[in-house]
KOLLUM-41854 format. One line per field, with one value per atom (N, C-alpha, C, CB): residue number from 1; x, z, y. Coordinates in steps of 0.05 Angstrom, whole numbers, plus 5000, padded with zeros to 4 digits. Glycine has a CB too. Layout:
BEGIN
seq: NUM:...;
east: X:...;
up: Z:...;
north: Y:...;
//
This chain:
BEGIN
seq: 1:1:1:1:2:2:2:2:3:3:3:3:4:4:4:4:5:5:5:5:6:6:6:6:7:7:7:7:8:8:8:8:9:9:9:9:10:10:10:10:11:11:11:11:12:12:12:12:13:13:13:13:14:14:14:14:15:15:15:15:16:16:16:16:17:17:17:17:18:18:18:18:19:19:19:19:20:20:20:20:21:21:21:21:22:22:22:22:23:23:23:23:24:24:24:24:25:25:25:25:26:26:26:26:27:27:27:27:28:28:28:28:29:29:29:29:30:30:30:30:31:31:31:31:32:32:32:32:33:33:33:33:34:34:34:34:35:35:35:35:36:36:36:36:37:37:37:37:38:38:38:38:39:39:39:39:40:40:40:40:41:41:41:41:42:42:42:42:43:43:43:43:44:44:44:44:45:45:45:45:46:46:46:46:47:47:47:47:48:48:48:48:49:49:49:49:50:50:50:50:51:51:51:51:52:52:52:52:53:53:53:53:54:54:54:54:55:55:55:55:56:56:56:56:57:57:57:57:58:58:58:58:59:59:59:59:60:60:60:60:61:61:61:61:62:62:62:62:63:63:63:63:64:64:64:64:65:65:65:65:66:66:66:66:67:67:67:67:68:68:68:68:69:69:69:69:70:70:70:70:71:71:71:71:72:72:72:72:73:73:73:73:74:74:74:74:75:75:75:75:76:76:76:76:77:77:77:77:78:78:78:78:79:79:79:79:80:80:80:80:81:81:81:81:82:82:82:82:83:83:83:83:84:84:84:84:85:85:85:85:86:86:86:86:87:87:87:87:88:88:88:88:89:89:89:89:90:90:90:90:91:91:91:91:92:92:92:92:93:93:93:93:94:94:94:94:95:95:95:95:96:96:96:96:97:97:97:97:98:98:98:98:99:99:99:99:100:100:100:100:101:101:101:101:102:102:102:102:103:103:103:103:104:104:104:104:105:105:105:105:106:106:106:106:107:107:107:107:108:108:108:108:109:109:109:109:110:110:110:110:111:111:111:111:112:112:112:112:113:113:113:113:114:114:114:114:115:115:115:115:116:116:116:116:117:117:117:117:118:118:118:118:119:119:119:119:120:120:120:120:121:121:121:121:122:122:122:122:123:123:123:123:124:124:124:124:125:125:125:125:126:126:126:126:127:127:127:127:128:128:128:128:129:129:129:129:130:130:130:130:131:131:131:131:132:132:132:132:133:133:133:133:134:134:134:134:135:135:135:135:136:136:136:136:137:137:137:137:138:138:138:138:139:139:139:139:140:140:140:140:141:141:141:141:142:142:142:142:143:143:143:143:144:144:144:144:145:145:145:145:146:146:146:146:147:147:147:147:148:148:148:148:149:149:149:149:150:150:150:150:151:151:151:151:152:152:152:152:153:153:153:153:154:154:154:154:155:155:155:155:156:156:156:156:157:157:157:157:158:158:158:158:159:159:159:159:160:160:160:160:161:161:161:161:162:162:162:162:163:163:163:163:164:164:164:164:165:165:165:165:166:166:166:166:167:167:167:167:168:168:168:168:169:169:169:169:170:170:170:170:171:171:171:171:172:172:172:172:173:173:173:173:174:174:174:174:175:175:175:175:176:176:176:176:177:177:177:177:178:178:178:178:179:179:179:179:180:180:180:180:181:181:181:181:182:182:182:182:183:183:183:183:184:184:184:184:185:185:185:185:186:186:186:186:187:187:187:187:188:188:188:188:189:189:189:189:190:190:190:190:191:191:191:191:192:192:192:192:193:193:193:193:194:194:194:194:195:195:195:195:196:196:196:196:197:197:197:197:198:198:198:198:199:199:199:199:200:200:200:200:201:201:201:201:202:202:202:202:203:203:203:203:204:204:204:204:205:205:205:205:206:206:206:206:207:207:207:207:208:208:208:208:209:209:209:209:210:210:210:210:211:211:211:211:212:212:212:212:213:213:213:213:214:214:214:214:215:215:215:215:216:216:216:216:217:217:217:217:218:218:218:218:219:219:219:219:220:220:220:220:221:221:221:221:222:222:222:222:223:223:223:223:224:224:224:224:225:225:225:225:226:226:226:226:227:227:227:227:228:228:228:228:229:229:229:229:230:230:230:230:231:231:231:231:232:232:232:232:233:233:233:233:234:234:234:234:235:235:235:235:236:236:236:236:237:237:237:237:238:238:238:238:239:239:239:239:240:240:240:240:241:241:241:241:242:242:242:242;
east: 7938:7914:7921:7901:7947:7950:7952:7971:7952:7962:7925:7992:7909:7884:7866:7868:7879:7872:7876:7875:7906:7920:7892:7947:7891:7887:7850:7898:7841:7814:7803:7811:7827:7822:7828:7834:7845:7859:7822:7905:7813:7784:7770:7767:7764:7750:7749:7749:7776:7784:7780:7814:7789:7783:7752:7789:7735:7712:7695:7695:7704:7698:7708:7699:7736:7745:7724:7773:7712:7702:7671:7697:7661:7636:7632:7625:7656:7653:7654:7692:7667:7669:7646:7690:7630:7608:7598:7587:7585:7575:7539:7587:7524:7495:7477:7479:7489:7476:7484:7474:7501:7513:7488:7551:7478:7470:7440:7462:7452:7429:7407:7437:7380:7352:7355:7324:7337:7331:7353:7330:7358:7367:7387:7344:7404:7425:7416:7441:7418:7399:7425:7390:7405:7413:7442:7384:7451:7472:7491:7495:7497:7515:7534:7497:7564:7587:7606:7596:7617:7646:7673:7645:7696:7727:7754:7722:7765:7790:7808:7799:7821:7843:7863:7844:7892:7919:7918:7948:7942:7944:7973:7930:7994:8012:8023:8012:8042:8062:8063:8089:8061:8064:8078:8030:8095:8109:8093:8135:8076:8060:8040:8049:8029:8003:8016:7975:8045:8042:8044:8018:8047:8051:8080:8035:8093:8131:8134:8150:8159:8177:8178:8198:8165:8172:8201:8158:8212:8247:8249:8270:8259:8274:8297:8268:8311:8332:8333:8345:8335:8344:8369:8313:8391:8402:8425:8390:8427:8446:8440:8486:8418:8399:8386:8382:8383:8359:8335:8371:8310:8288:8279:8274:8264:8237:8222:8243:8193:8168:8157:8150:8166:8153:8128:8181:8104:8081:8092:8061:8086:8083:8069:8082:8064:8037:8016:8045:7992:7970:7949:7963:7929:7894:7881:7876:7852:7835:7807:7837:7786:7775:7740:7784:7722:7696:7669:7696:7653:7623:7615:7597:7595:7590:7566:7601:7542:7522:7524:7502:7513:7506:7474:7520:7471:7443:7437:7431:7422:7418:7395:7405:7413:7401:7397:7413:7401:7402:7413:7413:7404:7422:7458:7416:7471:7487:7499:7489:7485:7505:7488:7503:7496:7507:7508:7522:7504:7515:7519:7500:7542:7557:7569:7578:7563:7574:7585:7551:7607:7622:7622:7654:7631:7634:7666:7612:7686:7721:7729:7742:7743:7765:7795:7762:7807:7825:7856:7813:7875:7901:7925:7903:7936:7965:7988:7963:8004:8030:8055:8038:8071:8088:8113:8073:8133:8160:8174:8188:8179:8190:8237:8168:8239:8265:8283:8274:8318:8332:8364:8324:8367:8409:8422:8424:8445:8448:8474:8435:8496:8526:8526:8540:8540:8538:8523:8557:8507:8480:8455:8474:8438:8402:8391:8395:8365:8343:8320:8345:8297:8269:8256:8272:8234:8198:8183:8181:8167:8144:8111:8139:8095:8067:8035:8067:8025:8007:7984:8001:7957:7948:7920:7957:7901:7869:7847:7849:7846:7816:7791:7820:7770:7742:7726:7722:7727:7725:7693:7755:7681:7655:7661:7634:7656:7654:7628:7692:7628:7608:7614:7590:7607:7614:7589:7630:7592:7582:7584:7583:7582:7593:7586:7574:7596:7589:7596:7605:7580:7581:7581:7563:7596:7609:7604:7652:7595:7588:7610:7562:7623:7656:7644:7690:7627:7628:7602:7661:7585:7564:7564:7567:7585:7586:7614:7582:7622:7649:7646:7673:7644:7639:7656:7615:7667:7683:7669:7709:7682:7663:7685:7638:7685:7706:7684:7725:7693:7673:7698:7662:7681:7693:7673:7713:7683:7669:7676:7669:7674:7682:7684:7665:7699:7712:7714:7749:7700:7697:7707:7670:7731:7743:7748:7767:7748:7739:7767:7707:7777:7810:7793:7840:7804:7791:7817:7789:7836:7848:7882:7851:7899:7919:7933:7927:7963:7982:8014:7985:8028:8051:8063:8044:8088:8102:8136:8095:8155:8182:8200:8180:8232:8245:8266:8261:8293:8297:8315:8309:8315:8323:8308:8338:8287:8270:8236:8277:8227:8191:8174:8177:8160:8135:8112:8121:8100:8069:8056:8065:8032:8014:7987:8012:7982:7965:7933:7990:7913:7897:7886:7873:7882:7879:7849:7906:7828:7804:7788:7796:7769:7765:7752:7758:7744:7738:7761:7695:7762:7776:7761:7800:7763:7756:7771:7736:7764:7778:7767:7796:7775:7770:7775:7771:7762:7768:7765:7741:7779:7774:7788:7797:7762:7771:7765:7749:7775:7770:7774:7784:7757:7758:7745:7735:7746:7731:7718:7747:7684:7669:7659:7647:7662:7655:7638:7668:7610:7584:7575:7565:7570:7557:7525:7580:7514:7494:7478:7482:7489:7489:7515:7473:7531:7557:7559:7585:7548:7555:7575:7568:7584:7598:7626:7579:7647:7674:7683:7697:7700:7705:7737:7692:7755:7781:7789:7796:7805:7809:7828:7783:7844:7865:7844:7890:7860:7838:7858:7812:7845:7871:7851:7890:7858:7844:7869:7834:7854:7866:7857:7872:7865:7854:7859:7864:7845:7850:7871:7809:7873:7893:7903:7873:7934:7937:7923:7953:7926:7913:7923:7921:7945:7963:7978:7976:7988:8008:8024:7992:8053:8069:8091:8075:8097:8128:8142:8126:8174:8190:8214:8197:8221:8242:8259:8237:8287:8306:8331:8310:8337:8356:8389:8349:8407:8432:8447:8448:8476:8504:8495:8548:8502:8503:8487:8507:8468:8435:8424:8432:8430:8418:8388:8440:8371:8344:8335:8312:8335:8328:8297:8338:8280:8253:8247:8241:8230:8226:8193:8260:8182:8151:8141:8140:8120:8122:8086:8144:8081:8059:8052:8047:8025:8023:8006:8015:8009:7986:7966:8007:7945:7934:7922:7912:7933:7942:7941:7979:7924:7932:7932:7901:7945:7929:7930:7942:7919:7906:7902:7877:7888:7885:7853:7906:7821:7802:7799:7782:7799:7783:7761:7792:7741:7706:7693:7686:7674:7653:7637:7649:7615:7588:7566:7582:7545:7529:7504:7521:7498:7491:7456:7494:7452:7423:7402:7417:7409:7389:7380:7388:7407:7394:7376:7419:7351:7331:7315:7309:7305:7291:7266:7293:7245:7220:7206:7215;
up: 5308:5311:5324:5284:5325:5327:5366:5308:5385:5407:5421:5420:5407:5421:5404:5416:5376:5374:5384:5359:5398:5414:5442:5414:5455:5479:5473:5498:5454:5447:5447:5426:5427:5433:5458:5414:5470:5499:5517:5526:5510:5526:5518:5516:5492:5489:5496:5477:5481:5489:5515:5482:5537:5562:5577:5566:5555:5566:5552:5558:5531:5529:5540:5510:5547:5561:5584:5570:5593:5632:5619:5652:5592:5591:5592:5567:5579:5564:5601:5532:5615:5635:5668:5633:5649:5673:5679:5670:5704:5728:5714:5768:5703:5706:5728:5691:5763:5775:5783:5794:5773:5772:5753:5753:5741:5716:5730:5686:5724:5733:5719:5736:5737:5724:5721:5743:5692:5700:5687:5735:5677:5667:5687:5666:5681:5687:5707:5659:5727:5743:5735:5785:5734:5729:5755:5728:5745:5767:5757:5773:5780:5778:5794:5791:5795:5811:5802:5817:5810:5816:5814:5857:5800:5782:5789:5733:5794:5787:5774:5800:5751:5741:5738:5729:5753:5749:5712:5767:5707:5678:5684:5647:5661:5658:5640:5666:5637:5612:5600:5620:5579:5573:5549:5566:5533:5521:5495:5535:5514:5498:5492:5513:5494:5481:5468:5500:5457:5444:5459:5432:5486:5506:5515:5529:5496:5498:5483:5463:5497:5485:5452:5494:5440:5423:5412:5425:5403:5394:5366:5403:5362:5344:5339:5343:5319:5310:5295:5300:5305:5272:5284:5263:5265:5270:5285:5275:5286:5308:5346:5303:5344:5372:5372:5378:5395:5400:5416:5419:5410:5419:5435:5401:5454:5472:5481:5496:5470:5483:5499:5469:5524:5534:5555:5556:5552:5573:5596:5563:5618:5647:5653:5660:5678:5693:5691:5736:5698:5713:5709:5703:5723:5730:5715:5757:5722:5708:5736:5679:5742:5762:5744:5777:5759:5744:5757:5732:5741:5749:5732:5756:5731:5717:5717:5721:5695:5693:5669:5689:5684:5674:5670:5693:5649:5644:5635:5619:5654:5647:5618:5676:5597:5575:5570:5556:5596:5591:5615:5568:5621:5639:5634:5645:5610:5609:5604:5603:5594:5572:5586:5527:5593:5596:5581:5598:5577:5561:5584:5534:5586:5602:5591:5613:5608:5596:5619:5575:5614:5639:5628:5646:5651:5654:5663:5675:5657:5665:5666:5642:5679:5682:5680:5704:5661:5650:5655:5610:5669:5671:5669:5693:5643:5629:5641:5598:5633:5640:5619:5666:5608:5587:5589:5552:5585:5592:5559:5623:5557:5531:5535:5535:5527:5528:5508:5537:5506:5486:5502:5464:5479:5478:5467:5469:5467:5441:5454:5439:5447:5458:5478:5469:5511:5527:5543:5531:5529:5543:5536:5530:5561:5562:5577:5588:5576:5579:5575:5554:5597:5601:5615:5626:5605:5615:5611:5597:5626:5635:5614:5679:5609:5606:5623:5576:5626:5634:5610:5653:5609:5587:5601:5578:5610:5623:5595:5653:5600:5582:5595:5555:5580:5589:5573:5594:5585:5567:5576:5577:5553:5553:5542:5530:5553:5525:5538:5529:5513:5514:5508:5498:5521:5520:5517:5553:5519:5518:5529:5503:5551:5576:5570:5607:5565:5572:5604:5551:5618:5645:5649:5659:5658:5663:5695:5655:5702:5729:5747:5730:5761:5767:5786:5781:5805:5833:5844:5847:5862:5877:5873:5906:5883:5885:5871:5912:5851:5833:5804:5840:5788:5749:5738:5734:5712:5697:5673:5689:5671:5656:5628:5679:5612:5585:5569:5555:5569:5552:5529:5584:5504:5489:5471:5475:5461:5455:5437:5476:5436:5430:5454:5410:5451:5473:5454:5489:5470:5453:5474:5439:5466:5487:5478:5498:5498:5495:5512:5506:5492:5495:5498:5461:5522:5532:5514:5574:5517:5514:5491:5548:5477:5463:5488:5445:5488:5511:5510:5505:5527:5522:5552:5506:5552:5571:5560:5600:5580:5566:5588:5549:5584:5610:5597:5628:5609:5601:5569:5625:5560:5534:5518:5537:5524:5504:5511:5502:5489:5493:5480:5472:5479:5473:5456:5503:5441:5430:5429:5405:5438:5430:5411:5446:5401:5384:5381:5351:5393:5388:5358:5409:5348:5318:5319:5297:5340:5337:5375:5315:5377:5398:5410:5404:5394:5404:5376:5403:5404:5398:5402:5412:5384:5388:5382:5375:5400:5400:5409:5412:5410:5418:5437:5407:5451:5478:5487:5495:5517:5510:5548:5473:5556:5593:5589:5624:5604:5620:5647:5612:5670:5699:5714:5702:5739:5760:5781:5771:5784:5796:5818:5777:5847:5866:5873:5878:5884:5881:5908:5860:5934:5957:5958:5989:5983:5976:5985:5985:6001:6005:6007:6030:6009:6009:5980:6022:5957:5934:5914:5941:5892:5880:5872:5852:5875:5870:5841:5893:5829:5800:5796:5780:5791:5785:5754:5811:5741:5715:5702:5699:5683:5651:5640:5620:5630:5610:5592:5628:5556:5543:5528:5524:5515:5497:5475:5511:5448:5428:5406:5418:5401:5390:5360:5402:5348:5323:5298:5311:5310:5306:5338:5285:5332:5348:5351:5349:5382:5398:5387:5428:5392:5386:5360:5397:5345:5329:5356:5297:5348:5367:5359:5388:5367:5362:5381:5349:5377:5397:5387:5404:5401:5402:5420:5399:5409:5429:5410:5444:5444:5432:5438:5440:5427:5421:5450:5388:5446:5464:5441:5461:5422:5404:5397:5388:5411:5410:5380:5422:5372:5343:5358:5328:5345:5355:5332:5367:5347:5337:5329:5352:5312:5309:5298:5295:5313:5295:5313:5309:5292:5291:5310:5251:5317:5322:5327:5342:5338:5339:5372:5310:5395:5419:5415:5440:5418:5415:5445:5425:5436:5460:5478:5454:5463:5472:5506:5459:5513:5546:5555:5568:5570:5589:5612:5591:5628:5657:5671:5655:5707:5721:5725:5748:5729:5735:5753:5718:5780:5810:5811:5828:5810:5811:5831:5776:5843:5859:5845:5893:5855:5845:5872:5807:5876:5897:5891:5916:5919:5913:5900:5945:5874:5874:5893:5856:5913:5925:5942:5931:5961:5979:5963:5996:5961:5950:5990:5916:5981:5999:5997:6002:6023:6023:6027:6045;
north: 2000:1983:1957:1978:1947:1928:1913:1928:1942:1933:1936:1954:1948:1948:1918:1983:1915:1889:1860:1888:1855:1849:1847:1871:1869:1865:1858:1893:1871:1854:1825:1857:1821:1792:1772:1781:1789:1767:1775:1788:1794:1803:1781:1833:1774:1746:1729:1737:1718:1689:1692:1677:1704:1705:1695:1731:1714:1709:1673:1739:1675:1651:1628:1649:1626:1605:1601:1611:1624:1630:1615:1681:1621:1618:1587:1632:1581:1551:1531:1543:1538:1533:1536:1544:1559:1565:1548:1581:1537:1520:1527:1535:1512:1527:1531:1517:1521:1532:1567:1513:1571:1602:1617:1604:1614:1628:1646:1601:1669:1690:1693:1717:1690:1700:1730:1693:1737:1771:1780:1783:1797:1825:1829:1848:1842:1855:1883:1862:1895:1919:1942:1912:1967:1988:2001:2004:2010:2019:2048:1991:2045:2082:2077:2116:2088:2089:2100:2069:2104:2128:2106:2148:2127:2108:2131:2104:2108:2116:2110:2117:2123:2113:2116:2111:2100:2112:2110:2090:2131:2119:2120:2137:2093:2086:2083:2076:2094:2086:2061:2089:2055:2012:2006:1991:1997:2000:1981:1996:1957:1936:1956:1906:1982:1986:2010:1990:2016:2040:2070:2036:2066:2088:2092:2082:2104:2097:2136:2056:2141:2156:2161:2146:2185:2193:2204:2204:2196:2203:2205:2178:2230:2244:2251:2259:2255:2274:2296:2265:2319:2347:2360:2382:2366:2380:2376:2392:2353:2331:2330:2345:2345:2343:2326:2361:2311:2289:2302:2263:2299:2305:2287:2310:2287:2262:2273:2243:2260:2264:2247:2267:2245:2214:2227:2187:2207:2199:2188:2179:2202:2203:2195:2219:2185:2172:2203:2157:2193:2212:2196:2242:2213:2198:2208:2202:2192:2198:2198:2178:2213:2217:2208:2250:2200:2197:2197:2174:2195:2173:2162:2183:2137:2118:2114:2100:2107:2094:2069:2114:2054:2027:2012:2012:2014:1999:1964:2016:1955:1927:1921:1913:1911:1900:1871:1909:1855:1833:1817:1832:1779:1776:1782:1749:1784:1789:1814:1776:1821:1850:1868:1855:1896:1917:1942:1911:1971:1985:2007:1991:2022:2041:2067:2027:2083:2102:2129:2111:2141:2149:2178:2134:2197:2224:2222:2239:2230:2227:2252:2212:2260:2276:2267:2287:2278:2259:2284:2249:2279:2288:2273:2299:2277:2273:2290:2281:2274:2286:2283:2273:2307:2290:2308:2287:2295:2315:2314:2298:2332:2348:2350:2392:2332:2338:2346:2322:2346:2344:2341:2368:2337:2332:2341:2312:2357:2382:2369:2424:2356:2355:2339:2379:2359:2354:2375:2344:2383:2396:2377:2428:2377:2363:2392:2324:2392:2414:2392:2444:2402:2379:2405:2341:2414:2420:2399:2444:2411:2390:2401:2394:2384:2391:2375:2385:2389:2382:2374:2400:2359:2348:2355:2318:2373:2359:2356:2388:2333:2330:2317:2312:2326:2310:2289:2329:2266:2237:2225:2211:2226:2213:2178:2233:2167:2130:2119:2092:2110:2097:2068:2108:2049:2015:1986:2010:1976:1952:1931:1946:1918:1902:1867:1914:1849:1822:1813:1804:1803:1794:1769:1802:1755:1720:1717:1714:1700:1696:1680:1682:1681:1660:1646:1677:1652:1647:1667:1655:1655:1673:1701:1670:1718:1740:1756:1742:1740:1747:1744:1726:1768:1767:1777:1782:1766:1785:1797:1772:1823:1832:1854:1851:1838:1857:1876:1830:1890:1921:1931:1959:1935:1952:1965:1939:1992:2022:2042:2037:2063:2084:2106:2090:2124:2149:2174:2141:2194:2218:2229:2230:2249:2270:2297:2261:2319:2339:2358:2337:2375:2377:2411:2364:2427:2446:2479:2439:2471:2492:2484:2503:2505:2502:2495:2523:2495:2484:2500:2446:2504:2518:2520:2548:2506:2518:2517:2501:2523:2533:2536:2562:2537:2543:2566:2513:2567:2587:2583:2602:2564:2552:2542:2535:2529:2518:2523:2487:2521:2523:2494:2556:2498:2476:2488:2464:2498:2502:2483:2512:2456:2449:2457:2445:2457:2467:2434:2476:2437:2414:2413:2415:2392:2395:2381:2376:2388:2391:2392:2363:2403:2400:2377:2418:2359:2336:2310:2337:2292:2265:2242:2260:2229:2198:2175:2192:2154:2134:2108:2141:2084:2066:2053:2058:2041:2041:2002:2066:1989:1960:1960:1941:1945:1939:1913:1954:1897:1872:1873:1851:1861:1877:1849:1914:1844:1834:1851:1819:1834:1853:1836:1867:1845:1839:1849:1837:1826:1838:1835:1825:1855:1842:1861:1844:1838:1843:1880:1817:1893:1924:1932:1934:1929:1946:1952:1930:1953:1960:1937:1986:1944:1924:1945:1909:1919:1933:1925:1925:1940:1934:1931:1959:1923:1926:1910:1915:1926:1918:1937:1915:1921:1944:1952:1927:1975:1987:2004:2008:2003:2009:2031:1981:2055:2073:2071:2107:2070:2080:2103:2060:2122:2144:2142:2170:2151:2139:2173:2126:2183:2210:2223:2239:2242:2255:2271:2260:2279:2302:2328:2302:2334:2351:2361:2344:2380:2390:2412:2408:2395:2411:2419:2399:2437:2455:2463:2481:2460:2457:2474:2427:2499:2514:2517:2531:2518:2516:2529:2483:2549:2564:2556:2593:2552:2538:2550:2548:2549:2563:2589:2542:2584:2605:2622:2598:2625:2636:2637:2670:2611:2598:2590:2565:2603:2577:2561:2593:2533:2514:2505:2500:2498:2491:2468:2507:2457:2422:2420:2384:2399:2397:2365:2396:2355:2337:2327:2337:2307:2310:2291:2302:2305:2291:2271:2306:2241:2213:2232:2166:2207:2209:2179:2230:2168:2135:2136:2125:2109:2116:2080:2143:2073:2046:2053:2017:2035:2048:2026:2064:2035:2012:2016:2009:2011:2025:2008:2032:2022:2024:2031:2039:2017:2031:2013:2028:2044:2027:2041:2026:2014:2022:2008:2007:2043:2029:2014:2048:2003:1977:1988:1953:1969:1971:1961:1962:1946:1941:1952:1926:1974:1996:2019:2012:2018:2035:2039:2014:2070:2076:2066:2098:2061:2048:2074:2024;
//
């Protein structure tokens, strides 16, 4: 709890510092306008949010589960509740990556896994006005995701079972971003963005068979913890057809 509480609050204080500081000829009439746009997200390993190498020992073997980069692909709707606030909610395509290793001596062995899930959240947006056509805007939510299939791959020594321990996940979710607003080219969005799930995704099992064709078994479990970078456009509300 502690690294999405962490980045929560730096979302505040942030915005309040910007509020306490707003110019009032900045301050927008009217409601916030409806909008839709399309995201991208690298996702990244971070060591500050809890996205690190899982490490074990049994048996005088060392185990590692570490998170790999991958994306996340989307669309977005956004509804104006106000001149400030916001509520959003996205459609994601979400691809993980995680490598499965070990150390037995002076033997190592590494497969790879792939992770696809499909991520709904739903958010809540405050909007800070910086400059004419420049806002920051920190959102935090809930994320319901939707884990399609069990998981398994293996080489010629060791295997992997994933097993999902429900088909839907939830979690909590926390962006802070800058939004560049023109007046028909659409608005651009860039911002971190951290998910925290509140259980693993996964129950996993890992076999591996020795020099000695002893096979080895040990249990473990996959987070589904992510931070990220979100690239979003969104087109412009004002091009409407006449």
């Amino acid at each position: 709890m502690r690294p999405f509480a962490v980045f929560l609050i730096i979302c505040l204080l942030t915005t309040f510092t910007v509020v306490a500081q707003e110019d009032a000829p900045l301050k927008k009439k009217g409601k916030e306008k409806n909008t839709f746009g399309l995201q991208i997200k690298p996702i990244i390993p971070s060591s500050m949010f809890r996205v690190v190498t899982n490490e074990f020992t049994a048996d005088n073997i060392d185990y590692y589960i570490k998170p790999q980069t991958g994306y996340s692909l989307g669309a977005m709707i956004r509804f104006g509740l106000s001149p400030h606030f916001t509520l959003q909610t996205d459609i994601n395509y979400i691809k993980r990556n995680y490598s499965f290793s070990l150390e037995d001596s002076s033997f190592t062995s590494e497969i790879g896994l792939r992770v696809v899930s499909y991520e709904i959240p739903v958010m809540a947006t405050y909007f800070v006005q910086l400059s004419r056509d420049v806002f920051m805007g920190p959102s935090a939510g809930a994320s319901f995701q939707f884990l399609p299939t069990n998981l398994y791959s293996k080489n010629e020594v060791m295997n992997q079972l994933s097993l999902k321990k429900s088909w839907l996940s939830t979690s909590l979710v926390a962006n802070v971003g800058f939004e560049w607003r023109t007046e028909n080219a659409g608005y651009f969005y860039f911002g971190p963005t951290y998910n925290m799930y509140f259980k693993p995704m996964f129950s996993t099992r890992i076999e591996y068979k020795n020099a000695l064709q002893q096979t080895k078994t040990v249990y473990s479990t996959l987070k589904g913890d992510y931070f990220g970078l979100i690239f979003r456009y969104i087109f412009s509300p004002n091009n409407k057809k006449r």
